[in-house]
PQR file of N, CA, C, O and H, with PARSE charges and radii, in Angstrom:
ATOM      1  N   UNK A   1       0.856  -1.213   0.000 -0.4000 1.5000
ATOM      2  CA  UNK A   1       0.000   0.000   0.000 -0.0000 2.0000
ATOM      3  C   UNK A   1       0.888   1.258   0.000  0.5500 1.7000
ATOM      4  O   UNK A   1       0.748   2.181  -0.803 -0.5500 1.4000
ATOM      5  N   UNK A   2       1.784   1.210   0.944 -0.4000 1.5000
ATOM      6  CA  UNK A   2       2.881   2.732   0.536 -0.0000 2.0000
ATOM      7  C   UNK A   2       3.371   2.219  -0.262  0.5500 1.7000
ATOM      8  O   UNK A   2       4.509   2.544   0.075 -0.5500 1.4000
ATOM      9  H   UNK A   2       1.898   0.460   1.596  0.4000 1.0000
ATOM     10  N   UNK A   3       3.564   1.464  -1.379 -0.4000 1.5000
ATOM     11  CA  UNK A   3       4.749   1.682  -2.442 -0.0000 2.0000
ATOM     12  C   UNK A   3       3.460   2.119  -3.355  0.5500 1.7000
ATOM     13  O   UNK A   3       3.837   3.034  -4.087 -0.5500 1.4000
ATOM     14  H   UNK A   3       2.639   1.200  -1.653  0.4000 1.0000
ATOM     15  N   UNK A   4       2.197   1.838  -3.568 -0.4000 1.5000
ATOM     16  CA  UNK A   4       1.328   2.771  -4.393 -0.0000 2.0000
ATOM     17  C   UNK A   4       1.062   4.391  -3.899  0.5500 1.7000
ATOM     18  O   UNK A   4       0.410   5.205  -4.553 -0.5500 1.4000
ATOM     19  H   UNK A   4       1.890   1.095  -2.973  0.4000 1.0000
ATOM     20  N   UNK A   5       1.499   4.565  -3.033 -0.4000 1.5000
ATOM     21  CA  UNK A   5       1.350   6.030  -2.198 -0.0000 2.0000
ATOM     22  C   UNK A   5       2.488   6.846  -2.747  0.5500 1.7000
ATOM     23  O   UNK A   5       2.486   8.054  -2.983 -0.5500 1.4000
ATOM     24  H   UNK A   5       2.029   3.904  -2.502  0.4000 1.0000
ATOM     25  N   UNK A   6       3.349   6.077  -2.889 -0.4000 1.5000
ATOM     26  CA  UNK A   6       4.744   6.663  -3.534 -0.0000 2.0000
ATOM     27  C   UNK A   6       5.039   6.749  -4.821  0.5500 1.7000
ATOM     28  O   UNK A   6       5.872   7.524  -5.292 -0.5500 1.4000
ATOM     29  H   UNK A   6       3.351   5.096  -2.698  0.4000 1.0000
ATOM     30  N   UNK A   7       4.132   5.680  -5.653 -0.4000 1.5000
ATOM     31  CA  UNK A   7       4.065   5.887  -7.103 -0.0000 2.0000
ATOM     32  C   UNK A   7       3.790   7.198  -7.489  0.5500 1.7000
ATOM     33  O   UNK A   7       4.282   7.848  -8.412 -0.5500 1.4000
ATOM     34  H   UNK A   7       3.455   5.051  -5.270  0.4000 1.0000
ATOM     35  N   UNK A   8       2.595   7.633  -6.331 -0.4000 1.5000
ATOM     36  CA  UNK A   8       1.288   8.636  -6.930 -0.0000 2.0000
ATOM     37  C   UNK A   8       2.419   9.585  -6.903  0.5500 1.7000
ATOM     38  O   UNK A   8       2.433  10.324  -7.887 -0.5500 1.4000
ATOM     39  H   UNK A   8       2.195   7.105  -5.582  0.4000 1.0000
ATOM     40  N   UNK A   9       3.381   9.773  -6.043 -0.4000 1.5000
ATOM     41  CA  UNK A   9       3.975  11.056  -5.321 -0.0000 2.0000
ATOM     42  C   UNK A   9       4.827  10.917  -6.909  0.5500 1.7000
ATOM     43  O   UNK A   9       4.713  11.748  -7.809 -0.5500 1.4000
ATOM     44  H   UNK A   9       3.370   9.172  -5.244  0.4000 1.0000
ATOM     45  N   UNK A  10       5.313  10.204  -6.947 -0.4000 1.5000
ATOM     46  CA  UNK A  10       6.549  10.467  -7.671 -0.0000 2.0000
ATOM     47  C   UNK A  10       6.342  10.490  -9.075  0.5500 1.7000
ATOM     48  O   UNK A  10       7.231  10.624  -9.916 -0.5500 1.4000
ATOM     49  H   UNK A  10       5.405   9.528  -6.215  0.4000 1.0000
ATOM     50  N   UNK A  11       4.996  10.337  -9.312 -0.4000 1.5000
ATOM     51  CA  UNK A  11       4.244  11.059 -11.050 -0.0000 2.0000
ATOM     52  C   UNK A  11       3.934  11.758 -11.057  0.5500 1.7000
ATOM     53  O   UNK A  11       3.835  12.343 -12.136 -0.5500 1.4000
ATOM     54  H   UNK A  11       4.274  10.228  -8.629  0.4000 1.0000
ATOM     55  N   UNK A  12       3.567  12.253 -10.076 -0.4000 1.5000
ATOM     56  CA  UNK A  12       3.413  13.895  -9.692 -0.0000 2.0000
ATOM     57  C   UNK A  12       4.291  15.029  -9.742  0.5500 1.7000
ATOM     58  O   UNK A  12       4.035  16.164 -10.145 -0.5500 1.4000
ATOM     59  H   UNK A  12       3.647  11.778  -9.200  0.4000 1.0000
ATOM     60  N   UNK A  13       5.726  14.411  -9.118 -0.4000 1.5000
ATOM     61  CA  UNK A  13       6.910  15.191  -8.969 -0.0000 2.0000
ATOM     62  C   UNK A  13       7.293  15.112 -10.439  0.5500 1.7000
ATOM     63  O   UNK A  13       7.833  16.143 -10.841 -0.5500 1.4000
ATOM     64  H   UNK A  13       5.933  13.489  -8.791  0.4000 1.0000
ATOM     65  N   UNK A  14       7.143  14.112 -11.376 -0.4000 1.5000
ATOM     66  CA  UNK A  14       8.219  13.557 -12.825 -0.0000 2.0000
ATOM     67  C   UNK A  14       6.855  14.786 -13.739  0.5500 1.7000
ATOM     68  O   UNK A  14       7.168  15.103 -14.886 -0.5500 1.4000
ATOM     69  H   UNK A  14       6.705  13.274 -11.049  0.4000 1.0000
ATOM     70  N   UNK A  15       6.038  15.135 -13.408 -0.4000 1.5000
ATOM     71  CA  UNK A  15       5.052  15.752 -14.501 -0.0000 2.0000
ATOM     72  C   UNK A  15       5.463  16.973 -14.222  0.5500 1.7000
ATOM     73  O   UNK A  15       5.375  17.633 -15.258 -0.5500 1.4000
ATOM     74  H   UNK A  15       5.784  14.877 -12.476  0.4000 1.0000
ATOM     75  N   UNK A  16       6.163  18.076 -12.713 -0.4000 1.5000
ATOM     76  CA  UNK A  16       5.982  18.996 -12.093 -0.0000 2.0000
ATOM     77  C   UNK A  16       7.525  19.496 -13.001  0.5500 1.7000
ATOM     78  O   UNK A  16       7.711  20.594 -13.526 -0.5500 1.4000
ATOM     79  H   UNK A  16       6.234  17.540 -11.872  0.4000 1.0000
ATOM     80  N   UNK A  17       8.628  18.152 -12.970 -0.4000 1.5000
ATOM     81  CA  UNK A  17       9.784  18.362 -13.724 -0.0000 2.0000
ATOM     82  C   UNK A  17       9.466  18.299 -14.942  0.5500 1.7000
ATOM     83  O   UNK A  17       9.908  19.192 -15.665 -0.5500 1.4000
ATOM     84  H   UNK A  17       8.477  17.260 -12.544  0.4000 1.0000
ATOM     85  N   UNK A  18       8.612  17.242 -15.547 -0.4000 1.5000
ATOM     86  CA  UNK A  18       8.549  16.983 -17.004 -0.0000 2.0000
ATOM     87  C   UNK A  18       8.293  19.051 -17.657  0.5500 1.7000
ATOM     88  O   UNK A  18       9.039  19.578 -18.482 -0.5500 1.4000
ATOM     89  H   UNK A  18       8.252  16.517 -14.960  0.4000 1.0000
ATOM     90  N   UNK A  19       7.166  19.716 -17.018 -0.4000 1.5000
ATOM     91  CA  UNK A  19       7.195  20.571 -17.488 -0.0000 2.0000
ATOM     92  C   UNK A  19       8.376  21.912 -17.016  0.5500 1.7000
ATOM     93  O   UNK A  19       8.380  22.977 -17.635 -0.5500 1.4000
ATOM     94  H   UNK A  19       6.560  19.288 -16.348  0.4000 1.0000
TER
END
């Protein structure tokens, strides 16, 4: 369950860099 908690975080952060 936290390693899906951490997915969310860290597609979040890669979209925040992507742009």
């Amino acid at each position: 369950m936290d390693k899906r908690r951490t997915n969310e975080l860290a597609d979040t952060q890669s979209q925040h860099i992507s742009k």
